[in-house]
C-alpha positions as CSV (number, residue, x, y, z in Angstrom):
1,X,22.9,11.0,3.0
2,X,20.3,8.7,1.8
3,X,22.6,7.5,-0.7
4,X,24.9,6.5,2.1
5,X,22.0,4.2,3.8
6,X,21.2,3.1,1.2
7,X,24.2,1.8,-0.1
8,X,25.0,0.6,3.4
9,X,21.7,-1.3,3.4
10,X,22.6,-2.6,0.4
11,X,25.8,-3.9,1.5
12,X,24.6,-5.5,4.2
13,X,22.2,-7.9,2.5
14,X,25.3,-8.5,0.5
15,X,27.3,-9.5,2.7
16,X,24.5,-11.7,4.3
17,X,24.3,-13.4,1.2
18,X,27.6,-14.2,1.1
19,X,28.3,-15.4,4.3
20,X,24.7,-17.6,4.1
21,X,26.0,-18.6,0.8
22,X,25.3,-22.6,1.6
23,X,21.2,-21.5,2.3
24,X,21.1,-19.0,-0.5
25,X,22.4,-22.0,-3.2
26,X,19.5,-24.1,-1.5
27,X,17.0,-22.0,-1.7
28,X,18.2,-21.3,-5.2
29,X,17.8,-25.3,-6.2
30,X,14.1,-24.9,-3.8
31,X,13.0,-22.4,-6.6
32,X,13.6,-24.1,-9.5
33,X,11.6,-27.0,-8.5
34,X,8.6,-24.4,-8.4
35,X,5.4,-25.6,-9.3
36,X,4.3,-23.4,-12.2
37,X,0.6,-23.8,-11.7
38,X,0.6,-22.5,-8.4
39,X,3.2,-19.7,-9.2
40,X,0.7,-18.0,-11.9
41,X,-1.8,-18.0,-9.0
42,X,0.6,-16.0,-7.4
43,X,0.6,-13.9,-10.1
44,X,-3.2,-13.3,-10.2
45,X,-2.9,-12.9,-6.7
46,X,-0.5,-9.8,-7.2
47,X,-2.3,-8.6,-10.1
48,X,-5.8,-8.5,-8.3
49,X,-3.8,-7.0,-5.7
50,X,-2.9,-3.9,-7.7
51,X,-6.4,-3.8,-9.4
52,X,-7.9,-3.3,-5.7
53,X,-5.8,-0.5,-5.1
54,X,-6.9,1.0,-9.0
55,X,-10.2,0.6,-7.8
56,X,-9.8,2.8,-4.8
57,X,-8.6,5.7,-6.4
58,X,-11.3,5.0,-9.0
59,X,-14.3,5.2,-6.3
60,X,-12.6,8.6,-4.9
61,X,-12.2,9.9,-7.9
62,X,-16.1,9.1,-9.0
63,X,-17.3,10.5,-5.7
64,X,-15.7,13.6,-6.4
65,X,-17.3,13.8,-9.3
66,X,-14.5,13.1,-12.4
67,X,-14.8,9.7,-14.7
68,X,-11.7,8.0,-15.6
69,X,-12.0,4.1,-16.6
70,X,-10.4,1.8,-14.2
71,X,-7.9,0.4,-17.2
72,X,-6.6,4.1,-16.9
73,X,-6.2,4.1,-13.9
74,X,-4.8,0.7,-12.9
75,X,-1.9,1.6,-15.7
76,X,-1.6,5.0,-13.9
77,X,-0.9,3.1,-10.3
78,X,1.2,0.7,-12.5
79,X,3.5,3.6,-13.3
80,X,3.7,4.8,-10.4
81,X,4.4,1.5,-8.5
82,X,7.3,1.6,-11.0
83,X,8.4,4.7,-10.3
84,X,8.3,3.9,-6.6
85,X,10.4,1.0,-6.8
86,X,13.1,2.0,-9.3
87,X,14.1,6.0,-8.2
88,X,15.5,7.3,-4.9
89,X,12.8,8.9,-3.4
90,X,10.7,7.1,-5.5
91,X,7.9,7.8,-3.3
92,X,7.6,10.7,-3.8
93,X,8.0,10.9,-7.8
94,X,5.2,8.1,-7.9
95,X,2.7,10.8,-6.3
96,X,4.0,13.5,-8.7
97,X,3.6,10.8,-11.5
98,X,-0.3,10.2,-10.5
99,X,-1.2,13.6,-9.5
100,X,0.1,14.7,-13.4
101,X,-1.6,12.0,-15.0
102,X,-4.9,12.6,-13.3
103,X,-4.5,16.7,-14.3
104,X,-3.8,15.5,-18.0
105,X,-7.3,13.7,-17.8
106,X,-9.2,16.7,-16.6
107,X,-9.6,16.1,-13.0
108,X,-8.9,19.1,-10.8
109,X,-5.6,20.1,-8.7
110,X,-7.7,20.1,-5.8
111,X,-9.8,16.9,-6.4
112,X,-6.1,15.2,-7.0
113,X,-4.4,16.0,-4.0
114,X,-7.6,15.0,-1.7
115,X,-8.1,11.5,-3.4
116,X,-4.4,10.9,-2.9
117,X,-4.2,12.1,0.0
118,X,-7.5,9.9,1.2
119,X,-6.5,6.7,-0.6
120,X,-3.2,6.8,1.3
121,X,-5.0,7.4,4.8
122,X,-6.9,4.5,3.5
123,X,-4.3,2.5,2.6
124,X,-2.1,3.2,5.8
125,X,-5.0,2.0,8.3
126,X,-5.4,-1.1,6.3
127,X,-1.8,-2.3,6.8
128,X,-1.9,-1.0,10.7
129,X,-5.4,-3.1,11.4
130,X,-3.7,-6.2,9.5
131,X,-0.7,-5.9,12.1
132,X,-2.6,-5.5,15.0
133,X,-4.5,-8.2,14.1
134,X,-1.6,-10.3,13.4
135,X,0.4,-9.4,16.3
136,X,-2.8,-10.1,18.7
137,X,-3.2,-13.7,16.9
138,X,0.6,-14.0,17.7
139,X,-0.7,-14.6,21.0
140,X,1.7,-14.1,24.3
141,X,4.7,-16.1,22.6
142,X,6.7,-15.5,19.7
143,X,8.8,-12.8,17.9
144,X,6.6,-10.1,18.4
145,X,4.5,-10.9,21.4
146,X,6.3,-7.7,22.9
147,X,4.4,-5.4,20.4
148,X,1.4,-6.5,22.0
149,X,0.8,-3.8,24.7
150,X,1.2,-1.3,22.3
151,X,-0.8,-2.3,19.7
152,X,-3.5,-2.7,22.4
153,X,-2.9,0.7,23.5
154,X,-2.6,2.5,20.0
155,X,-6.2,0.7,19.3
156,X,-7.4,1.6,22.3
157,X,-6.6,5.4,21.8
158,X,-8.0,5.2,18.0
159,X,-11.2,3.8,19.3
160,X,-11.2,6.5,21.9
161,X,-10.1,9.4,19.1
162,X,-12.9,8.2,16.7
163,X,-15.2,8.2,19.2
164,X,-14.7,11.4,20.4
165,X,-14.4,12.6,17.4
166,X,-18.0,11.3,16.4
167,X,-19.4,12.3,19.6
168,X,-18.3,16.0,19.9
169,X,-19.0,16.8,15.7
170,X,-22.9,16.0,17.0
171,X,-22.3,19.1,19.3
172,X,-22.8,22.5,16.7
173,X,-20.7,24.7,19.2
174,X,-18.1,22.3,18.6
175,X,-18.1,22.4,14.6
176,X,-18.2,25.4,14.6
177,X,-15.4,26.3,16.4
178,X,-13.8,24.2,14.6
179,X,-14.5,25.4,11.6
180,X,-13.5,28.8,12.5
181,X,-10.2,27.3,13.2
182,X,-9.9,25.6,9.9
183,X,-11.0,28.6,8.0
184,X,-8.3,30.8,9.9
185,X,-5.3,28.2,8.3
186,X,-7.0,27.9,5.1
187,X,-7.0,31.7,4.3
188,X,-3.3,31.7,5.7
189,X,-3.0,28.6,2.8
190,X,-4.2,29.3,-0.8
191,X,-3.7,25.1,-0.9
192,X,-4.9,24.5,2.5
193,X,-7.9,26.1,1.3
194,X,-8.1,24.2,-1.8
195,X,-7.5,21.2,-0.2
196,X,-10.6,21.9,2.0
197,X,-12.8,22.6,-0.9
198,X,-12.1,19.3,-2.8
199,X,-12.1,16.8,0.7
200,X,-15.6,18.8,1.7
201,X,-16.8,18.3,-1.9
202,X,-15.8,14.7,-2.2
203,X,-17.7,14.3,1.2
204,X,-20.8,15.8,0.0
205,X,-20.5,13.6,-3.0
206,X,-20.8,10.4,-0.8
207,X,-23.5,11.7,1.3
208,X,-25.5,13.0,-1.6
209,X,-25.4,8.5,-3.0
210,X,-25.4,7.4,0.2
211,X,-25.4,9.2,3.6
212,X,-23.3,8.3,6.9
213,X,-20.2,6.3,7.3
214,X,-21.2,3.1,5.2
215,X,-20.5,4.7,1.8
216,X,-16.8,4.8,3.1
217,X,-16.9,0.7,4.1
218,X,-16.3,-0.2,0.2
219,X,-13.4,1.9,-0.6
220,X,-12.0,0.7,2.6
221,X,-12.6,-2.9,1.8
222,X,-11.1,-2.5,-1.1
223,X,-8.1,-0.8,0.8
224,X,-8.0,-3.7,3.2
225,X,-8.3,-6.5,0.6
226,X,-5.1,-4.6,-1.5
227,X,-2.6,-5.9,1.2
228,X,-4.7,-9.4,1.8
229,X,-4.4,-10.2,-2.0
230,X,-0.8,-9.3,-1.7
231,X,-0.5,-11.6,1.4
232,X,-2.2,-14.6,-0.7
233,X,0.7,-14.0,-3.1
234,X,3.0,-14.6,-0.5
235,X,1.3,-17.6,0.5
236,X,1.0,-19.1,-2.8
237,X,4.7,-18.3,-3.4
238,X,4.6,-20.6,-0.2
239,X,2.4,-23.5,-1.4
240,X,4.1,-23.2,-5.3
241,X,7.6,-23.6,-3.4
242,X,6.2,-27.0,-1.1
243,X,7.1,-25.0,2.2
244,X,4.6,-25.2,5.3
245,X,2.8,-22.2,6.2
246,X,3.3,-20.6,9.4
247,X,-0.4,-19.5,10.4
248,X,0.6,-18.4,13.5
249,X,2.8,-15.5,12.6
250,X,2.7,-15.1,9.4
251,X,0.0,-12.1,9.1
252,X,2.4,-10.5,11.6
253,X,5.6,-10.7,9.7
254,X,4.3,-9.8,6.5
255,X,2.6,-6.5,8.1
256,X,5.8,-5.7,9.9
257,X,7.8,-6.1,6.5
258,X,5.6,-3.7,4.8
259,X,6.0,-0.8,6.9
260,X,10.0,-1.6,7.0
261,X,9.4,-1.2,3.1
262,X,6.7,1.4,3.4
263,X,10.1,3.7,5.4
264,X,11.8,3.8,1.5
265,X,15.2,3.8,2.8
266,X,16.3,2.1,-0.8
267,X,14.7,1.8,-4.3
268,X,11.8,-0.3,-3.5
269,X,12.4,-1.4,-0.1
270,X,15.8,-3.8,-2.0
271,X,17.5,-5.5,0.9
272,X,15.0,-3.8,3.5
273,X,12.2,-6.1,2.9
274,X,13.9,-9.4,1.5
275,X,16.2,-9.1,5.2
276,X,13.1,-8.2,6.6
277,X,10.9,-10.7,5.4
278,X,13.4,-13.6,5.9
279,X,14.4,-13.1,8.9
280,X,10.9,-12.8,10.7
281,X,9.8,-16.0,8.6
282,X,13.1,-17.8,10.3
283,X,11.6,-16.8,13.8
284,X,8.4,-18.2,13.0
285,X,9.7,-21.5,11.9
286,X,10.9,-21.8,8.3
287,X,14.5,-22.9,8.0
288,X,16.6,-20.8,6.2
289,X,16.7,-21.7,3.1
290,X,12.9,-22.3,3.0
291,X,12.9,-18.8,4.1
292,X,15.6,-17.1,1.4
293,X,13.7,-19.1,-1.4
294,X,10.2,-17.6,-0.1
295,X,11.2,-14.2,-0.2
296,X,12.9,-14.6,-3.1
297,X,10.2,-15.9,-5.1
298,X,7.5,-13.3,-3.9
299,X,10.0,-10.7,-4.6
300,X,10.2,-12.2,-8.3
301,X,6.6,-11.7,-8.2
302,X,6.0,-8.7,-6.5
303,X,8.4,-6.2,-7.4
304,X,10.8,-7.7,-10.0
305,X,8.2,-9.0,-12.7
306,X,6.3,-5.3,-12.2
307,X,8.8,-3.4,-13.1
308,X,8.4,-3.9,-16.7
309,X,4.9,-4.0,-16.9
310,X,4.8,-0.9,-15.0
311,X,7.7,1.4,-17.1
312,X,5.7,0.3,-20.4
313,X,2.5,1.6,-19.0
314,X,3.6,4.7,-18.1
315,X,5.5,5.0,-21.8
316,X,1.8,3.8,-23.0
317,X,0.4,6.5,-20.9
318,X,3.1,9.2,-21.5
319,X,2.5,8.8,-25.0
320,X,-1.1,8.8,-24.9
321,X,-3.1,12.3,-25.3
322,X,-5.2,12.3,-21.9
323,X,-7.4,15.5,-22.0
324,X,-10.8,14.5,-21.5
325,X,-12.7,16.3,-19.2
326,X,-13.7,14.8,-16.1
327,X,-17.5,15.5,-15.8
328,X,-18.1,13.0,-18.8
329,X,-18.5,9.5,-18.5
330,X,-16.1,7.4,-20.0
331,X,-17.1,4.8,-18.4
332,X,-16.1,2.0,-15.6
């Protein structure tokens, strides 16, 4: 089956390529008039990009107590974006990938899962507070002004949920009902349980260097500024290519392209996110081939020029002997 849409999928932005064969040549000639200069600020865009997300997984990791340098790690999330973007279910061998290669390097099954696990919550409410913000600058006009009400009313409910959530873990009657509840499941679980254990240890951790929620603002920074390098790397593919920036909407049709490439209906999001991506930057007042050449350029950055990079640090790191433990410091 997911052979099937994907091929579909596939076929599809084939077929839109041929038929939209006079834009695609233009915005073929459009890229090679690129400005170089500005295209390897692309490139540092992307490549800071990446190193944000490193450094996420780096600060969990730390506040759980393990040490792994943030050169190991960024080649680890390098490997694993490749992973991602080459294999069907690519999602979910990337994971495998980084939960393996932080094992090899002496951090524990438990501690592994829980800073995954955290740096994808992380991650996920990064893209979904660019979008709302995006769709809310959209104003009442425009492509997505109909996502507007319920964006309002999912951040209305989150604001109510954390609240709430806040609130009622002040009342001890409440905790500890609830941790009744959550001790119930994790005895059910063996992995529940350990699970528990690392996410309540890598809380402690934080509280012990800093207490309350402020420990947790960098990390999510650094979540947050993941997908707003990556944006600046669309833009500069932009500026590099001569083509206007659409301001207005543009925020909102790069969020809304991730998640369509976040759903992994093909190896890397291929023909999601370029038909995606094109198509919402159309609607918000490229022309076509201004469009097709964008995409295709940020693409070229993105996804295509990672995949090497990324396959020959994971041979680095396959080859590599990784057993340190992870109570040393091996430094940042």
């Amino acid at each position: 089956m997911w052979w099937v849409v994907s091929a579909v999928l596939v076929a599809a932005a084939a077929a839109v390529a041929v038929t939209r064969r006079a834009e695609v040549g233009a915005a073929v000639r459009l890229i090679s008039e690129v400005h170089p200069v500005r295209l390897i600020a692309a490139g540092a865009f992307e490549a800071a990009s990446l190193g944000c997300l490193a450094a996420v997984q780096q600060w969990l990791l730390r506040a759980g107590g393990a040490r792994v340098r943030l050169g190991v790690v960024a080649a680890i999330v390098l490997a694993a974006n490749a992973i991602a973007g080459a294999l069907p279910g690519g999602a979910a061998f990337a994971v495998a990938w980084i939960f393996r290669q932080l094992r090899r390097r002496g951090v524990e099954q438990a501690l592994a899962g829980a800073v995954l696990l955290v740096a994808g919550v992380l991650s996920g409410l990064s893209l979904f507070v660019l979008l709302a913000v995006g769709v809310l600058m959209g104003g009442s006009a425009g492509p997505v002004a109909g996502l507007r009400p319920a964006v309002l009313v999912l951040v209305l409910c989150a604001a109510v949920m954390a609240g709430a959530a806040v609130g009622l873990s002040r009342l001890r009657w409440v905790r500890r009902r609830a941790w009744r509840v959550w001790r119930r499941l994790g005895v059910r679980s063996r992995r529940l349980w350990d699970a528990e254990q690392a996410l309540i240890r890598l809380g402690r951790q934080v509280r012990a260097v800093r207490p309350g929620v402020r420990p947790w603002l960098w990390p999510a920074t650094l979540a947050l500024l993941n997908w707003a390098l990556d944006l600046a790397c669309l833009v500069a593919c932009m500026w590099s290519l001569g083509v206007g920036v659409p301001w207005h909407g543009l925020l909102a049709a790069y969020a809304l392209t991730q998640f369509a490439g976040s759903l992994r209906l093909t190896p890397g999001g291929l023909g999601v996110v370029e038909t995606s991506l094109t198509a919402l930057l159309v609607l918000y007042g490229l022309g076509a081939e201004q469009a097709i050449a964008v995409t295709l350029l940020y693409r070229a950055v993105s996804y295509w020029a990672l995949q090497p990079v990324g396959w020959a640090s994971g041979l680095g790191l396959t080859l590599t002997r990784g057993n340190r433990p992870s109570g040393g410091d091996t430094g940042g």
